[in-house]
N, C-alpha and C positions, 0 to 999 in steps of 0.2 A: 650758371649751373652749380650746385652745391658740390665740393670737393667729392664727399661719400658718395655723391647719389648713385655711382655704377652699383658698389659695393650695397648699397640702399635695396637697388633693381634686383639682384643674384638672390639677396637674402628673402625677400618676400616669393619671389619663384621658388626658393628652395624649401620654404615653408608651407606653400603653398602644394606641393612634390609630398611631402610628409602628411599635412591635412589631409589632403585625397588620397593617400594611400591607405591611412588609417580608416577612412568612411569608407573606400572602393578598393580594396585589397586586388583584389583579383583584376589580372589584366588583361585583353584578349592575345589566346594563343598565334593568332591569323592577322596580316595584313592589313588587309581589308576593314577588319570592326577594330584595329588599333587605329588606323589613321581616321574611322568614320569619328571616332572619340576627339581627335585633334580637330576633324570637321566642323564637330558641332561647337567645340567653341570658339575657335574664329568664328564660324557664325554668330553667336553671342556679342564676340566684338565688334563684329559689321554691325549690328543690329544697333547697340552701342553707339558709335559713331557716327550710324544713321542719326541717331535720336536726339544728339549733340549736335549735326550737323542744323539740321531741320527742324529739331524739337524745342532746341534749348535744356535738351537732355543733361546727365552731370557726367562733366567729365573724370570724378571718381570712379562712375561708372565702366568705362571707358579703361581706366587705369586698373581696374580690378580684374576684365576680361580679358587683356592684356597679359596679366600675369599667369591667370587660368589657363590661358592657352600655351603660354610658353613652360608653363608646370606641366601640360599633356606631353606638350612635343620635349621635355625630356623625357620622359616617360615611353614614350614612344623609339627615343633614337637609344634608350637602355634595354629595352627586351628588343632590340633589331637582332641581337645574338641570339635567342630564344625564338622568335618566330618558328612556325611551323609553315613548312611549303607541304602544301596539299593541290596537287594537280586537281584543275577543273573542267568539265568539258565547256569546248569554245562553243558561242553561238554561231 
């Protein structure tokens, strides 16, 4: 494994953290549509994975949703102080 490659991994999440902020400014206030945000691209990267696994899909592919996801989920664990709790009726 390449000496840098941690420091390689941080740097494209964190750029990646900047890219999507700049296109999707706005974050959700609520729970719920911040973590469905983190949802959807791990799903992305299952899909990915699948398509490498099964497909002969690319695993830059793979390496890309990777990143995207873990760009959300800081994103997500930085507005966790921001959240709004909004009581909801149970089913």
């Amino acid at each position: 494994m390449q000496k840098d490659f941690p420091k390689l991994i941080v740097e494209s999440i964190l750029n990646e953290v900047a890219r999507a902020e700049a296109k999707f400014p706005a974050w959700p206030t609520d729970m719920i549509h911040a973590s469905a945000i983190v949802n959807e691209e791990a799903g992305e990267l299952t899909k990915a994975a699948l398509q490498w696994t099964y497909e002969g899909g690319d695993i830059i592919e793979a390496q890309k949703e990777a990143v995207q996801t873990a760009a959300m989920c800081l994103r997500f664990l930085r507005a966790l102080a921001e959240l709004q709790y909004t009581p909801q009726a149970s089913f």
